[in-house]
Each structure stands twice: as C-alpha cells, then as structure tokens.
ZALO-751900 format. One line per field, with one value per residue (C-alpha): residue number from 1; residue in three letters; y, z, x. Coordinates in pm, whole numbers, padded with zeros to 5 digits, always signed. Example, Ala and Ser with C-alpha at 12.3 -4.5 7.8 and 13.67 -1.06 7.14 Angstrom:
# residues 2
n <- 1; 2
res <- ALA; SER
Y <- -00450; -00106
Z <- +00780; +00714
X <- +01230; +01367
# end
This chain:
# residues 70
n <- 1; 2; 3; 4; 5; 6; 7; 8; 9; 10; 11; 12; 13; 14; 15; 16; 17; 18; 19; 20; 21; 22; 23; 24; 25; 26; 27; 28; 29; 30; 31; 32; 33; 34; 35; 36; 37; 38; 39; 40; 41; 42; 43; 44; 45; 46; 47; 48; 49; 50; 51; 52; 53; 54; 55; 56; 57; 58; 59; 60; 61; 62; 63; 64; 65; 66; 67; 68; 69; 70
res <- UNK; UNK; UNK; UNK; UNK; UNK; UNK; UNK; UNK; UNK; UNK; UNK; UNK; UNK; UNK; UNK; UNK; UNK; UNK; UNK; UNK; UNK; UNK; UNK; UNK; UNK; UNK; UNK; UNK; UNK; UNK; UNK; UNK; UNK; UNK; UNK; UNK; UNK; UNK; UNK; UNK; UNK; UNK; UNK; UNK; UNK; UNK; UNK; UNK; UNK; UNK; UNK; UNK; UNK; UNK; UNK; UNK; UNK; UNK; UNK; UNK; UNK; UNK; UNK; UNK; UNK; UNK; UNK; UNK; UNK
Y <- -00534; -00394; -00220; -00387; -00066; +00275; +00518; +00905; +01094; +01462; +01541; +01277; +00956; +00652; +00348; +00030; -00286; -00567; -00885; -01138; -01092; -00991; -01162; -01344; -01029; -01197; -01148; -00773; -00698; -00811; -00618; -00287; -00336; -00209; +00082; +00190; +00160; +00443; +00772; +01005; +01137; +01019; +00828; +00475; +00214; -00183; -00288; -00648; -00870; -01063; -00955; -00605; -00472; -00135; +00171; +00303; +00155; +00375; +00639; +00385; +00323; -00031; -00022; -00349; -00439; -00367; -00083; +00051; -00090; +00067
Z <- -00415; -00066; +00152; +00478; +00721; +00667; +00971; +01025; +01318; +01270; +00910; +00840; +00664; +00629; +00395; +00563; +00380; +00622; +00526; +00643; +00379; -00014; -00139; -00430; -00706; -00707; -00371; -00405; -00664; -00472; -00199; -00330; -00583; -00390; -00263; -00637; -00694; -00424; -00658; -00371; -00228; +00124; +00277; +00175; +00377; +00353; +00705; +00661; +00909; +00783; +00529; +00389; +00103; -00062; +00192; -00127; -00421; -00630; -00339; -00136; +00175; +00316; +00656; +00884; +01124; +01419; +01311; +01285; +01591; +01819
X <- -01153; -01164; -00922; -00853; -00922; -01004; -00947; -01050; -00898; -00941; -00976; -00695; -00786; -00576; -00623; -00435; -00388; -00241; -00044; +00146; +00407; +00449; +00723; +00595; +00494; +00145; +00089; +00215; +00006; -00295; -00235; -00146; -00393; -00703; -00541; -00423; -00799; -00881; -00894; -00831; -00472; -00549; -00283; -00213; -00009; +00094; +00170; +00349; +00426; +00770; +00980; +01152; +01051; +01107; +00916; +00751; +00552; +00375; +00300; +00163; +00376; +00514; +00557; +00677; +00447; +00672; +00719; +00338; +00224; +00537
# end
C-alpha cells in the first residue's frame, strides 16, 4: 500500500490520500487504509472529490475537494 502524496513545508509533513469518492465501505477502507499503516503522528488527510462523509475517521481527516484546493 502506498499513500498518494507526501508533502514537507517547514518541519510540517502531510500524508494526502485523493479519491474520487468513498461511499461504498470497501472503497473507504482502501483508502484510509494506507494512511492507518503510517506509524507516525504526522498529519493525515482524504481529500474526496463527490460526496460527504464524516470530517474524521480514526484521526485521519476527510476533507472535500473544494474545500482543500480553495
């Protein structure tokens, strides 16, 4: 399993996983999944393009895509 993107800007890393939507639970688990895997307590985001989902799932962020990229 690999993470999408990984980006460092002063110190700060971020973990992004990108998708066009989660809705189906096997979809969600395959995308959160190789964040959970990352041992470290960097930050960890789901940007999604459709869909609303819950903004938190197990410390790892959801974030719309809209929302990221404004």
């Amino acid at each position: 399993m690999r993470v999408d993107f990984a980006a460092v800007k002063d110190g700060r890393v971020l973990y992004v996983q990108a998708t066009d939507e989660m809705r189906a639970s096997e979809t969600r688990e395959r995308e959160i999944a190789p964040l959970k895997s990352i041992r470290d307590n960097h930050e960890k985001i789901v940007v999604a393009r459709q869909g609303s989902y819950d903004t938190d799932i197990d410390g790892i962020r959801i974030v719309s895509a809209r929302d990221f990229f404004l």
